[in-house]
DSSP file (Angstrom, degrees, kcal/mol; ACC not computed):
  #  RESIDUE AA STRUCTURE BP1 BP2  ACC     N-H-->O    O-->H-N    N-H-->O    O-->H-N    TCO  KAPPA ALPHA  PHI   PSI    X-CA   Y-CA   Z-CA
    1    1 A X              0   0    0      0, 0.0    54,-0.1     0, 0.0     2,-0.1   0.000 360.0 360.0 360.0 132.8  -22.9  -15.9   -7.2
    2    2 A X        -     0   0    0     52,-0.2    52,-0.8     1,-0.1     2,-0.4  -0.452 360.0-128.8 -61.6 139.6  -24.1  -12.1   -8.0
    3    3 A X  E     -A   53   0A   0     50,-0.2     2,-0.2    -2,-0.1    50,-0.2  -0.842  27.0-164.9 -75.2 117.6  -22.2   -9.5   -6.8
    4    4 A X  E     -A   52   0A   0     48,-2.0    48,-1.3    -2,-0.4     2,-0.4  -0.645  16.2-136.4-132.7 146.1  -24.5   -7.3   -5.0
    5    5 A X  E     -A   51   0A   0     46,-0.2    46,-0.3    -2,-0.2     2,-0.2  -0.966  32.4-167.8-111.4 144.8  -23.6   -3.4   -3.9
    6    6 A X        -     0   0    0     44,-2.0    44,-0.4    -2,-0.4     2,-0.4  -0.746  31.7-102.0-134.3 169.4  -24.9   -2.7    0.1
    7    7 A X        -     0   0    0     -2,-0.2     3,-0.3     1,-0.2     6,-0.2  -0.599  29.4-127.2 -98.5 146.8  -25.2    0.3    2.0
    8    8 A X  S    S+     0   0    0     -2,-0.4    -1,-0.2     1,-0.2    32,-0.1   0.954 114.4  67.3 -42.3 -38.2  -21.8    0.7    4.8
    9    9 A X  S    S+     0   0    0     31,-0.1    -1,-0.2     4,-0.1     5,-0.1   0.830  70.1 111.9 -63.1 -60.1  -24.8    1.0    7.3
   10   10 A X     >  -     0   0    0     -3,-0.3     4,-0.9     3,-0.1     3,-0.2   0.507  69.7-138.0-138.1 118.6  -25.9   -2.8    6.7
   11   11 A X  H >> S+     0   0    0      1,-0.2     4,-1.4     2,-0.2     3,-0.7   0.946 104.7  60.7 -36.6 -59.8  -25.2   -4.6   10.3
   12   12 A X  H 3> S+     0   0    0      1,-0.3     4,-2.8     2,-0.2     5,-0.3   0.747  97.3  50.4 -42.7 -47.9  -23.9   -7.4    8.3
   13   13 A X  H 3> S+     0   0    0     -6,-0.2     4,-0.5     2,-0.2    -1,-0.3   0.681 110.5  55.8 -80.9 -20.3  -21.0   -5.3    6.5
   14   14 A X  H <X S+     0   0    0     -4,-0.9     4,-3.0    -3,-0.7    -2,-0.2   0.965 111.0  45.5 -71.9 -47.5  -19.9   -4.1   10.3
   15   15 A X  H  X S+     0   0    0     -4,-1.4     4,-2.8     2,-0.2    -2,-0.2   0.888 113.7  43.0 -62.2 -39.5  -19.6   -7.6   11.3
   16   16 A X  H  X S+     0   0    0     -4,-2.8     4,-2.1     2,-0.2    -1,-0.1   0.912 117.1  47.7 -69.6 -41.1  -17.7   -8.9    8.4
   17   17 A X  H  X S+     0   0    0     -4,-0.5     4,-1.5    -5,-0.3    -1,-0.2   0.899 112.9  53.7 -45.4 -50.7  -15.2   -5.7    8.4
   18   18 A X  H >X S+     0   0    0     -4,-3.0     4,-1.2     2,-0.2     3,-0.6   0.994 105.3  47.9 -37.0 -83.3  -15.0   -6.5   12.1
   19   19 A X  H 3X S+     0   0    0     -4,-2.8     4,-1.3     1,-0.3    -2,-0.2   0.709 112.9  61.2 -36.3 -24.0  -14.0  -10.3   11.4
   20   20 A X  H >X S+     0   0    0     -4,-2.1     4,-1.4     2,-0.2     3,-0.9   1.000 102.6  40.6 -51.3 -78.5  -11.4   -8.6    9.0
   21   21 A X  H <X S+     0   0    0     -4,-1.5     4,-1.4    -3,-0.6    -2,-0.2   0.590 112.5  56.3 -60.9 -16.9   -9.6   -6.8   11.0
   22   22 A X  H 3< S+     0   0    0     -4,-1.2    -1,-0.3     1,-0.2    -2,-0.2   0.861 109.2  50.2 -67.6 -32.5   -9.5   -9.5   13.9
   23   23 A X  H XX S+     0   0    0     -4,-1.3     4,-4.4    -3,-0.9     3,-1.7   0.937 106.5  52.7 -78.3 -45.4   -8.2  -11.5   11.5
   24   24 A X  H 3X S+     0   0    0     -4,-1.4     4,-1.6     1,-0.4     2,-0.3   0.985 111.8  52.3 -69.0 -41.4   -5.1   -8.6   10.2
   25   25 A X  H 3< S+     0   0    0     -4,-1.4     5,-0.4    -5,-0.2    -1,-0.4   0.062 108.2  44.0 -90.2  48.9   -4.0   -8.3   13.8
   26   26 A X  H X4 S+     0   0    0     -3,-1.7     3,-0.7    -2,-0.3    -1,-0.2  -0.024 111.3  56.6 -41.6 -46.3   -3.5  -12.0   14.6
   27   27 A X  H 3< S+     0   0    0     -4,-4.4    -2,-0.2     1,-0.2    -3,-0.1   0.970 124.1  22.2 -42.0 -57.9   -1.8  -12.4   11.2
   28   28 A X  T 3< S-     0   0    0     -4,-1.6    -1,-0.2     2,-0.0     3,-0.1  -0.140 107.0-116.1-109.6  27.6    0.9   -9.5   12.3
   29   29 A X    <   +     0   0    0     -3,-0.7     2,-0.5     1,-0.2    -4,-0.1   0.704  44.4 178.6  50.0  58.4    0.5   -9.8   15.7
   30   30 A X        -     0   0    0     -5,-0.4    -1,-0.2    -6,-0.3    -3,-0.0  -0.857   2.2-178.2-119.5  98.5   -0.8   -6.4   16.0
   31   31 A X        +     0   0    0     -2,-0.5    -1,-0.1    -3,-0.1    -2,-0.1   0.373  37.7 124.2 -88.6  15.7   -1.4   -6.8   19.9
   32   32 A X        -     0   0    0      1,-0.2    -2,-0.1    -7,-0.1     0, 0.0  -0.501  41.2-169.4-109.4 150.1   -3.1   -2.9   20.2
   33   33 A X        +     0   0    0      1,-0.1    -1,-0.2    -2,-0.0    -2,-0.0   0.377  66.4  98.4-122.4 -13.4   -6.5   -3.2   21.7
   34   34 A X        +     0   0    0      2,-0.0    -1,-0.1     0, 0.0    -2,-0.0   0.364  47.8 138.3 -54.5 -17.1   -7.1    0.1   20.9
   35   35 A X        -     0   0    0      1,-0.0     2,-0.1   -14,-0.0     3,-0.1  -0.080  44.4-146.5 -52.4 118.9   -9.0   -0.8   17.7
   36   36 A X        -     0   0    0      1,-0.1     2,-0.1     3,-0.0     3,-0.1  -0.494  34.7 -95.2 -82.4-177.3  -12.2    1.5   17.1
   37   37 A X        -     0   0    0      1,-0.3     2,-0.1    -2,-0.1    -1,-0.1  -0.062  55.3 -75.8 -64.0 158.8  -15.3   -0.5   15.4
   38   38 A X        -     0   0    0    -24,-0.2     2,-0.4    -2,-0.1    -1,-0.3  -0.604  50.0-154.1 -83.0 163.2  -15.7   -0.3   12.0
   39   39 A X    >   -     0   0    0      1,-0.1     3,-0.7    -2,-0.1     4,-0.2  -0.934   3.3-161.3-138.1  97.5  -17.3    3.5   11.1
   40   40 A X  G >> S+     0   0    0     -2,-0.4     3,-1.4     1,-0.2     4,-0.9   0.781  82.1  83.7 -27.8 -45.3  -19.3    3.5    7.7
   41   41 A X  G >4 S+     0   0    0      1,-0.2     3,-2.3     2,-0.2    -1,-0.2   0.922  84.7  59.0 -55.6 -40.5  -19.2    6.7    7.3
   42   42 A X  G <4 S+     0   0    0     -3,-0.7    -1,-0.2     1,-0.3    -2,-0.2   0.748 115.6  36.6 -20.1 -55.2  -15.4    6.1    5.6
   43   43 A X  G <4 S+     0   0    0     -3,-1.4    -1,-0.3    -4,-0.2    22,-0.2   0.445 104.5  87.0 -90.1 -13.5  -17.0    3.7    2.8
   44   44 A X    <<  +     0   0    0     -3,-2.3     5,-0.1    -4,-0.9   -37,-0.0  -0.093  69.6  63.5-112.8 179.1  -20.4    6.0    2.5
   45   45 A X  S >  S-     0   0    0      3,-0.1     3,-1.0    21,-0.1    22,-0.1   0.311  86.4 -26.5  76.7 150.4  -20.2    9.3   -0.2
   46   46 A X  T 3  S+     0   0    0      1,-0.3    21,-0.4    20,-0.1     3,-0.1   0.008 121.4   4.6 -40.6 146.8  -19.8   10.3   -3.4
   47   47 A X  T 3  S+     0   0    0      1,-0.3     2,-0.3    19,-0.1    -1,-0.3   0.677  98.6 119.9  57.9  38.2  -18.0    8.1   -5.6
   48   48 A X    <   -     0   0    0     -3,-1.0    -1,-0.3    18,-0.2     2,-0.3  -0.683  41.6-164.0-115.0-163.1  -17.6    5.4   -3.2
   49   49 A X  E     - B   0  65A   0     16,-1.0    16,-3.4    -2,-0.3     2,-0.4  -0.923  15.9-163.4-170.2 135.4  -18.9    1.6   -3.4
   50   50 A X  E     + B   0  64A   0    -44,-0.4   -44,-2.0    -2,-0.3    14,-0.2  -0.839  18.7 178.9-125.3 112.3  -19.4   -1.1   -1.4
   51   51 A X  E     -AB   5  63A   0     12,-0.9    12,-1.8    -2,-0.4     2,-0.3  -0.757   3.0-175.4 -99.7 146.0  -19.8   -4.4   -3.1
   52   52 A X  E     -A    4   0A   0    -48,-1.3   -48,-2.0    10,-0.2     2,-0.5  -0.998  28.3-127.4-150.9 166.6  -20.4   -7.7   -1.7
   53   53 A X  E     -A    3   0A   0     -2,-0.3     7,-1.8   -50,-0.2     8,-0.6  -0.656  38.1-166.2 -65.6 118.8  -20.7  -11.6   -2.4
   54   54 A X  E     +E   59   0B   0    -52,-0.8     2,-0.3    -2,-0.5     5,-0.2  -0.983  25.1 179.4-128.0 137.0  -24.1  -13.2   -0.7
   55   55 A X  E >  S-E   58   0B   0      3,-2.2     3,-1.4    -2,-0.5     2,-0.2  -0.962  72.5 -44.9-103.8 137.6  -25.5  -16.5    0.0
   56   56 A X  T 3  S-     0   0    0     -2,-0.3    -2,-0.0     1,-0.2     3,-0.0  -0.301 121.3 -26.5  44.6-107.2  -28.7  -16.2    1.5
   57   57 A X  T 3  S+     0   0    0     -2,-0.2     2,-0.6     2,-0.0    -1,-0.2   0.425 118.8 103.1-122.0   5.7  -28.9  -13.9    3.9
   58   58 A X  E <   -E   55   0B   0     -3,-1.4    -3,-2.2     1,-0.0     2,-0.2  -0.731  66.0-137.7 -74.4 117.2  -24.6  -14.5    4.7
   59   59 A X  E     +E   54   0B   0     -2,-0.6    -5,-0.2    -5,-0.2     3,-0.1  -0.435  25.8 179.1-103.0 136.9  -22.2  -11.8    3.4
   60   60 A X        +     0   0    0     -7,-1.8    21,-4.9     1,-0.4     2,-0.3   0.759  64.4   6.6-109.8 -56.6  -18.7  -14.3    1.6
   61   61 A X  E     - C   0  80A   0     -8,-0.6    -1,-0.4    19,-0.3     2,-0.3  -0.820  64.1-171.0-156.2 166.3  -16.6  -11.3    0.4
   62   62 A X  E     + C   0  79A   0     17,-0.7    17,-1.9    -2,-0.3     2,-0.3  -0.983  13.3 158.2-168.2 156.6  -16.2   -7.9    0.3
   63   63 A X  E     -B   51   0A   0    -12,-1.8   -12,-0.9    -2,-0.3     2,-0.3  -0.941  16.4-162.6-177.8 156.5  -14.5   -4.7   -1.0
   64   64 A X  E     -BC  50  76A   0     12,-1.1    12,-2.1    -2,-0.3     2,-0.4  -0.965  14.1-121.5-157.1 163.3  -15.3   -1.3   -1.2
   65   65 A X  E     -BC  49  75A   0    -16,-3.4   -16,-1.0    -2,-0.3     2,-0.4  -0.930  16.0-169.8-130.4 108.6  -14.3    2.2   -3.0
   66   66 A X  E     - C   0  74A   0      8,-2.9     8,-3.7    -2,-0.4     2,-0.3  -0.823  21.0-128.4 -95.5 139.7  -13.4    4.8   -1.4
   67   67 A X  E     + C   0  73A   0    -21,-0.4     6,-0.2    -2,-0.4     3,-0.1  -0.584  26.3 172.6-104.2 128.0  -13.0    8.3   -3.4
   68   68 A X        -     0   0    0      4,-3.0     2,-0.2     1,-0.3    -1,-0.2   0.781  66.8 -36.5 -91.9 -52.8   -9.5   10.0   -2.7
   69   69 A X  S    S-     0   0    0      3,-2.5    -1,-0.3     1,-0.2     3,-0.2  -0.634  81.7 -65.7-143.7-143.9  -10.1   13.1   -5.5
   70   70 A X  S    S+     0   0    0     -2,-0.2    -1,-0.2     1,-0.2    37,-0.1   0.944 130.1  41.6 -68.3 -67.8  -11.5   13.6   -8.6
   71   71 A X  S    S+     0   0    0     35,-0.2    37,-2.4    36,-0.1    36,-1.0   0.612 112.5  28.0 -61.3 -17.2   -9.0   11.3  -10.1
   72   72 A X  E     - d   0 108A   0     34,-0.2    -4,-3.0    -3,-0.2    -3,-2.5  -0.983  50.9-158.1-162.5 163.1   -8.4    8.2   -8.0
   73   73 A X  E     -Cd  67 109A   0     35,-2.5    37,-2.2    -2,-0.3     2,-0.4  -0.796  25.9-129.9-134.8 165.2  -10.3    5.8   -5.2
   74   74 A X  E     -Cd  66 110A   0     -8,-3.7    -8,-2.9    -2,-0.3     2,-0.4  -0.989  19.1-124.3-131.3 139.4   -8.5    3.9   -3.0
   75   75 A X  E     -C   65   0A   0     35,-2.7    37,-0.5    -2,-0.4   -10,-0.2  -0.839  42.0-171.4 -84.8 139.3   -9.7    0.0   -2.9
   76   76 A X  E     -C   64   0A   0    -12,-2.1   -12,-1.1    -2,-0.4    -2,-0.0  -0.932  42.7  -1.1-122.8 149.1  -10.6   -0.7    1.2
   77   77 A X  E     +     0   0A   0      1,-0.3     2,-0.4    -2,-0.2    -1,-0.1   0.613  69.9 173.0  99.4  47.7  -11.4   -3.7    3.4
   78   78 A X  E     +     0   0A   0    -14,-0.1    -1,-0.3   -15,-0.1   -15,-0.3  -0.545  13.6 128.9 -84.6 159.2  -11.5   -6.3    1.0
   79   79 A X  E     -C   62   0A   0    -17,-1.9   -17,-0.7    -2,-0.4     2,-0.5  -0.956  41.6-140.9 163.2 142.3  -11.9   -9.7    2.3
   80   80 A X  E     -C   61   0A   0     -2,-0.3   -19,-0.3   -19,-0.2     5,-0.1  -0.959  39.5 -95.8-143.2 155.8  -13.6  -13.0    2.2
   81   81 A X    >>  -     0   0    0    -21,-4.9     3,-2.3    -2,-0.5     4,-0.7  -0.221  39.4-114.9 -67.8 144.6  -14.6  -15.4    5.2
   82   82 A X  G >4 S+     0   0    0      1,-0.2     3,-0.9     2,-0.2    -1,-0.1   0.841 113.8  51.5 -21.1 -61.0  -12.0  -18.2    5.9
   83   83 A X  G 34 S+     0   0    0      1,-0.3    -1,-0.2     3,-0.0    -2,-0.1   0.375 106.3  51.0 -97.5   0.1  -14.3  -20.9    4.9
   84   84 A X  G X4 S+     0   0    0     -3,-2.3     3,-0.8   -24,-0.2     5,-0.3   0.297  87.5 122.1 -94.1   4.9  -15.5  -19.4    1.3
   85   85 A X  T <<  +     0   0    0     -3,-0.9    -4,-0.0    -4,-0.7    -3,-0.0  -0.214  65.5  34.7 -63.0 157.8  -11.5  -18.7   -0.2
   86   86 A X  T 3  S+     0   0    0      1,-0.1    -1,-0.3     0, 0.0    -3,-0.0   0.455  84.6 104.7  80.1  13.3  -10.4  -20.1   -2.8
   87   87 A X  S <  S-     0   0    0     -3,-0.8    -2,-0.1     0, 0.0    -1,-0.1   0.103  95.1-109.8-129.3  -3.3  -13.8  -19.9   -4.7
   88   88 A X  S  > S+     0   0    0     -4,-0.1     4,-1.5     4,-0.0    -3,-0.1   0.609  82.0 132.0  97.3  20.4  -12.6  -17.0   -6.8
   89   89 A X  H  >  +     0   0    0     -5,-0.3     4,-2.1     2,-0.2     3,-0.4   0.980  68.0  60.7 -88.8 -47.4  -15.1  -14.6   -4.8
   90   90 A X  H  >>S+     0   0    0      1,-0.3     4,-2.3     2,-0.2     5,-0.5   0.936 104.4  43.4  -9.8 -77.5  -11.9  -12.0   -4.4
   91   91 A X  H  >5S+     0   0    0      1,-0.2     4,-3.1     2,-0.2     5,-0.4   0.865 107.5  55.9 -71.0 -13.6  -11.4  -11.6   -7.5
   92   92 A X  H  X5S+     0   0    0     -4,-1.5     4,-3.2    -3,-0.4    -2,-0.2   0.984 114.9  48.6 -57.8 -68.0  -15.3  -11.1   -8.7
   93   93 A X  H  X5S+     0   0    0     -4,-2.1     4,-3.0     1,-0.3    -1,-0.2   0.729 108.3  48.9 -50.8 -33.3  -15.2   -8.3   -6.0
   94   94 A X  H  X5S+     0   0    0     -4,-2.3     4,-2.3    -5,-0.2    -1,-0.3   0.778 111.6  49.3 -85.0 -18.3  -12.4   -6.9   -7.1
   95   95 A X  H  X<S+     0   0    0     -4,-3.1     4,-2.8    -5,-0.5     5,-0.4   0.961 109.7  53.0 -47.3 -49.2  -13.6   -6.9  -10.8
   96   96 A X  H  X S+     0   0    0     -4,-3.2     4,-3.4    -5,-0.4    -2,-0.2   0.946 107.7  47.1 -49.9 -59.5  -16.4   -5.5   -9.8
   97   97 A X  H  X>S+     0   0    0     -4,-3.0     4,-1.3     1,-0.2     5,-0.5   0.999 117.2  49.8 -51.2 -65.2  -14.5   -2.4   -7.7
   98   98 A X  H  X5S+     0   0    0     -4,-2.3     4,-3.1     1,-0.3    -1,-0.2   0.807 106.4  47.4 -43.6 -34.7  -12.5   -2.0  -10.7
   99   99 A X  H  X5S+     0   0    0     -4,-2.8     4,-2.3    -5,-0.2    -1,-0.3   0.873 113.1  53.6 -72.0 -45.8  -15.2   -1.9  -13.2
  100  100 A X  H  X5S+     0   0    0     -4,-3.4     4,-2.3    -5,-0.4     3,-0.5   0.997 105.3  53.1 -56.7 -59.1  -17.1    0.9  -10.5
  101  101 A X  H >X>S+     0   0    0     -4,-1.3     4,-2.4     1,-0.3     5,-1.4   0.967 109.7  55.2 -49.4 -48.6  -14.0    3.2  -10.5
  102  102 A X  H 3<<S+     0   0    0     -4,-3.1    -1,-0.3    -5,-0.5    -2,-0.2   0.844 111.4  38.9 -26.5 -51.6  -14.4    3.0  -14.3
  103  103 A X  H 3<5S+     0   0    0     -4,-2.3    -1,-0.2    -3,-0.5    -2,-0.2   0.568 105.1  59.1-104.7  -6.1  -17.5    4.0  -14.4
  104  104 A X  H <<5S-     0   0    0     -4,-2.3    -1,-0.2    -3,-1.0    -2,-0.2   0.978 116.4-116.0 -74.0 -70.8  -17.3    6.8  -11.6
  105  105 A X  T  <5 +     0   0    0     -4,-2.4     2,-0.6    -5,-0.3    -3,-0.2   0.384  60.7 160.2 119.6  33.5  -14.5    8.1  -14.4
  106  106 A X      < -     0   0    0     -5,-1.4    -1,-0.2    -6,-0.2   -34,-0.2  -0.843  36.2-151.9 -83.8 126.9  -11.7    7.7  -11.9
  107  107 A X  S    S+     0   0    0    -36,-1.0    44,-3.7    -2,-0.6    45,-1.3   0.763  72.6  33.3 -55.9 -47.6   -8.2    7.4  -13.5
  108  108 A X  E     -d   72   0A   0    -37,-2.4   -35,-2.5    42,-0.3     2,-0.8  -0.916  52.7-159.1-124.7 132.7   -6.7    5.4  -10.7
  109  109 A X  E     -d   73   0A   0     -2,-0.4    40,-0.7   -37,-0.2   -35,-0.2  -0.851  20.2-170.1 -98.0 127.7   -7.4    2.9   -8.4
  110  110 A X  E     +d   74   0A   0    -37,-2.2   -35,-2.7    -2,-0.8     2,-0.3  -0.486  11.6 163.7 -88.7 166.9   -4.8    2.7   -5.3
  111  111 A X        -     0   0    0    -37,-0.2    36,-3.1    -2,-0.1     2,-0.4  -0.937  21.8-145.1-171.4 164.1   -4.7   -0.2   -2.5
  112  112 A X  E     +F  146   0C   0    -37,-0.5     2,-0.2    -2,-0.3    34,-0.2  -0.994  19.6 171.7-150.6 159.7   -2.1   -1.7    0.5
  113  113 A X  E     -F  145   0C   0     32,-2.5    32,-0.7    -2,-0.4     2,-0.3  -0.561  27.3-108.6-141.4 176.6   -1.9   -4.8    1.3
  114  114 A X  E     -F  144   0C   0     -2,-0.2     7,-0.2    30,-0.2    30,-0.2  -0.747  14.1-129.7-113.1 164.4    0.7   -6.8    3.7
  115  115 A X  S    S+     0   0    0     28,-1.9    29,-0.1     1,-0.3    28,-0.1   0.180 107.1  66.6-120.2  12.5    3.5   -9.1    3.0
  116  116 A X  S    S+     0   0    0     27,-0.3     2,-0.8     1,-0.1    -1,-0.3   0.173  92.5  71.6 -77.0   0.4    2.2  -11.6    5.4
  117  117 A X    >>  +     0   0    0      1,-0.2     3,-2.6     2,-0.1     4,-2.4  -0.416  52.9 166.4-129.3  67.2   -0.8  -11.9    2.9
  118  118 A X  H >> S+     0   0    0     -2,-0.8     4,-0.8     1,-0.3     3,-0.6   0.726  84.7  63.1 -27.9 -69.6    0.6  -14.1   -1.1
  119  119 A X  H 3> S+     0   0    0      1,-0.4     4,-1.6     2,-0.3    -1,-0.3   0.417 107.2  35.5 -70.8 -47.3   -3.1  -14.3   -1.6
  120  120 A X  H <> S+     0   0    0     -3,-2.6     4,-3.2     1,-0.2    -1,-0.4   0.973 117.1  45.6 -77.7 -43.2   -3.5  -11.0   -1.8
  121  121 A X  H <X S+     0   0    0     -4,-2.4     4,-0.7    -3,-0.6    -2,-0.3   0.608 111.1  56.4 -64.1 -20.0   -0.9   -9.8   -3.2
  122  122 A X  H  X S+     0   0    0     -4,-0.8     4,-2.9    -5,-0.4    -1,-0.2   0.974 108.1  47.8 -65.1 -65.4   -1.2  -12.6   -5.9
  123  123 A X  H  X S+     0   0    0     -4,-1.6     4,-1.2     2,-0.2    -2,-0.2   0.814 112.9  52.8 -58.0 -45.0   -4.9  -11.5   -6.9
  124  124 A X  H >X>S+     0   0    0     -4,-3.2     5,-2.0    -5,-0.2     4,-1.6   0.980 116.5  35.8 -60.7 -73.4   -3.6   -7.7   -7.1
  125  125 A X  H ><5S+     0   0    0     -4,-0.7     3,-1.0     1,-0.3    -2,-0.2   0.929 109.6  58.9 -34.2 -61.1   -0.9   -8.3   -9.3
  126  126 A X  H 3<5S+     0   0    0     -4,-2.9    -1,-0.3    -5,-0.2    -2,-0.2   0.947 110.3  58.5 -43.8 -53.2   -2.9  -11.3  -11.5
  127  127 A X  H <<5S-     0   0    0     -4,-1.2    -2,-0.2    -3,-0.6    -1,-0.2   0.613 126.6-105.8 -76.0 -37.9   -5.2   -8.0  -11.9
  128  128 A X  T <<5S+     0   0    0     -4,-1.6    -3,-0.2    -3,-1.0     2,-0.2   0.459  71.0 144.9 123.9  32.6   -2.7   -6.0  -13.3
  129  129 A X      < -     0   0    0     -5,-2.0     2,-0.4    20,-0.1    -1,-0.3  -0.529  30.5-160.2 -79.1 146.3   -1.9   -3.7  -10.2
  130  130 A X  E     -G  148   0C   0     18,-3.3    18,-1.7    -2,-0.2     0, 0.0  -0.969  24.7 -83.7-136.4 125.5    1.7   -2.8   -9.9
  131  131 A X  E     -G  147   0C   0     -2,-0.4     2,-0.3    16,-0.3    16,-0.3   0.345  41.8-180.0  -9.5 128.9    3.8   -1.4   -6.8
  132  132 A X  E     -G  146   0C   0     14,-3.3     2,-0.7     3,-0.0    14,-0.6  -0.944  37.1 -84.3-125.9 160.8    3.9    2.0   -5.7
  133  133 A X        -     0   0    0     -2,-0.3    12,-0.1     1,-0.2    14,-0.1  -0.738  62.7 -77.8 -59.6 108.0    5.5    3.7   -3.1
  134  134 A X        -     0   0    0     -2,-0.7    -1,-0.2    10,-0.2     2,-0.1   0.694  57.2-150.9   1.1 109.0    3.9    3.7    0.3
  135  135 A X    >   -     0   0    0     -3,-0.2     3,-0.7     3,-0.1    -1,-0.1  -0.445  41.8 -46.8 -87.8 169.8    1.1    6.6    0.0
  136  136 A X  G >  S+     0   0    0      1,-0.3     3,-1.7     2,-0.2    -2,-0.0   0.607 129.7  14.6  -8.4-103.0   -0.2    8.7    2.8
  137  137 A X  G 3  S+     0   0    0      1,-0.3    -1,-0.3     3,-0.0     2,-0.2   0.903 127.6  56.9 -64.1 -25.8   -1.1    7.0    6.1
  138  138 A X  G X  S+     0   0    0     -3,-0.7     3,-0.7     2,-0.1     2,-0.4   0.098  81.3 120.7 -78.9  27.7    0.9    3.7    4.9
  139  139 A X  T <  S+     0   0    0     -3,-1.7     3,-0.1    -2,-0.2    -4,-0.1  -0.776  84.4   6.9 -91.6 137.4    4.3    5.9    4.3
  140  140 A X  T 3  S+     0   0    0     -2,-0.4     2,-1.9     1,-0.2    -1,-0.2   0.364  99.6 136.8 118.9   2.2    7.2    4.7    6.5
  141  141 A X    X   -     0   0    0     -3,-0.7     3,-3.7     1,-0.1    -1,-0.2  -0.439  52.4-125.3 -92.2 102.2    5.1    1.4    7.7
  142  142 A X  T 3  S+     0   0    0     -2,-1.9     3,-0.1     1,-0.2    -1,-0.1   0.043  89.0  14.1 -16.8 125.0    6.8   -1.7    7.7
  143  143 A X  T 3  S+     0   0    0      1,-0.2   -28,-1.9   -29,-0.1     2,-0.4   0.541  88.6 128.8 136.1 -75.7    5.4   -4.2    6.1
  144  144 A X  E <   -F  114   0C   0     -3,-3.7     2,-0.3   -30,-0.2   -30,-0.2  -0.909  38.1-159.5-107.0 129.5    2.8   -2.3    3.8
  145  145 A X  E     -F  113   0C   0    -32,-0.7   -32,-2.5    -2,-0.4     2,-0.4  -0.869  11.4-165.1 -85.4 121.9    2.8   -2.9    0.4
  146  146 A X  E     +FG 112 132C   0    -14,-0.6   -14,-3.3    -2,-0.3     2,-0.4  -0.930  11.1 166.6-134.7 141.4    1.2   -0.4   -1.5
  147  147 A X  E     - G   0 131C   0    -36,-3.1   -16,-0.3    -2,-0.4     2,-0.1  -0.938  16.7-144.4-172.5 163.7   -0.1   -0.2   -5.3
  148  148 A X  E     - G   0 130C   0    -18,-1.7   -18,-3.3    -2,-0.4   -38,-0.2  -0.634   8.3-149.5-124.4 175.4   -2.1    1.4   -8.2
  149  149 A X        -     0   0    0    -40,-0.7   -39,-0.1   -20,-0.2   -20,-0.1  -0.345  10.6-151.3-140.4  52.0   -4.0    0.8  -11.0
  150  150 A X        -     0   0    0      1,-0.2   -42,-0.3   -42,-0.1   -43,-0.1   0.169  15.4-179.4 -34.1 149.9   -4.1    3.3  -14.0
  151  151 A X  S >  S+     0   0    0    -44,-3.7     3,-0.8     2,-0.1    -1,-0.2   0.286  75.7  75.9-102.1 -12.3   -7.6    2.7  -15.6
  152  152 A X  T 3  S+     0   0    0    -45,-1.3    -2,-0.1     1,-0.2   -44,-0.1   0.858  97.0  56.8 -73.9 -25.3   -7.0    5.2  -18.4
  153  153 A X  T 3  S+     0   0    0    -46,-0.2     2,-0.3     2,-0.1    -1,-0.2   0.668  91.8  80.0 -43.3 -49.0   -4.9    2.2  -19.5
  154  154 A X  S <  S-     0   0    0     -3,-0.8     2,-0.6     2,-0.0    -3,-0.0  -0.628  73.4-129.2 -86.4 150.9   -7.6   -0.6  -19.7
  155  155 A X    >   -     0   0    0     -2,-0.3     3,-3.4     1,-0.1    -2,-0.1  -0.800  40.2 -93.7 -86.8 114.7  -10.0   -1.1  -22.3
  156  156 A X  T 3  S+     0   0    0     -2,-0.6    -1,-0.1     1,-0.3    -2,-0.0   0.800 126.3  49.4   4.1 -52.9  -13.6   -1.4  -21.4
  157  157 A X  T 3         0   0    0      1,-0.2    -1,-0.3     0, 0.0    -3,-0.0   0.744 360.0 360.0-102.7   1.0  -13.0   -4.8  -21.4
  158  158 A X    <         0   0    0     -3,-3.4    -1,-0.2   -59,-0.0    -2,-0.1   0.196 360.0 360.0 -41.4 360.0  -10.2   -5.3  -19.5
């Protein structure tokens, strides 16, 4: 299936971002009701990207790059509906992000993850992402797993 880049604004990318985040707070039992909406503008701006898997007119996966400085993006809300896993759509998206930070000419890619979540943390690792210490809002958080991705490292065709 093509991997297709969409605009934050897209109805479709609010809902699935939504269904995301319902999903992280049943996993960790994140009971706080307090939860704003997803807000595009975050994903929107220079040197970000939102890429996503579609069938038809239904959005499968998803991931996006967000620009921290000159030098590094942080990967955000990736995720793929319950009932497509396991179909490898992850990791396309996250090929995809990685291959965009390349080509924006970012050095590093960052991400967190949880440690309720193998899957993810399998697919980061398989990728060749390696553990860092808890960055900015994830510092001190129980939990959060946190990790980069030198690109200055990879080969074009990595």
């Amino acid at each position: 299936m093509p991997l297709v880049s969409l605009s934050p604004q897209d109805p479709r990318v609010a809902q699935l971002m939504n269904d995301q985040q319902r999903e992280l707070r049943r996993l960790y039992n994140d009971e706080d009701s307090r939860t704003e909406p997803f807000d595009p503008q975050i994903l929107s701006g220079e040197g970000s990207a939102l890429l996503v898997v579609e069938e038809g007119e239904q959005l499968l996966a998803c991931g996006a790059l967000k620009r921290l400085d000159d030098g590094s993006a942080e990967i955000k809300r990736m995720y793929t509906v319950p009932a497509a896993r396991g179909r490898g759509l992850g990791r396309q998206v996250l090929n995809g992000l990685i291959a965009a930070g390349r080509e924006a000419g970012y050095s590093r890619l960052v991400l967190e993850t949880g440690n309720q979540q193998p899957d993810a943390v399998h697919l980061y690792e398989s990728a060749g992402f390696r553990r860092i210490p808890n960055y900015g809002y994830y510092e001190g958080i129980e939990g959060s797993l946190c990790y980069e991705l030198r690109l200055e490292n990879l080969t074009k065709a990595g």
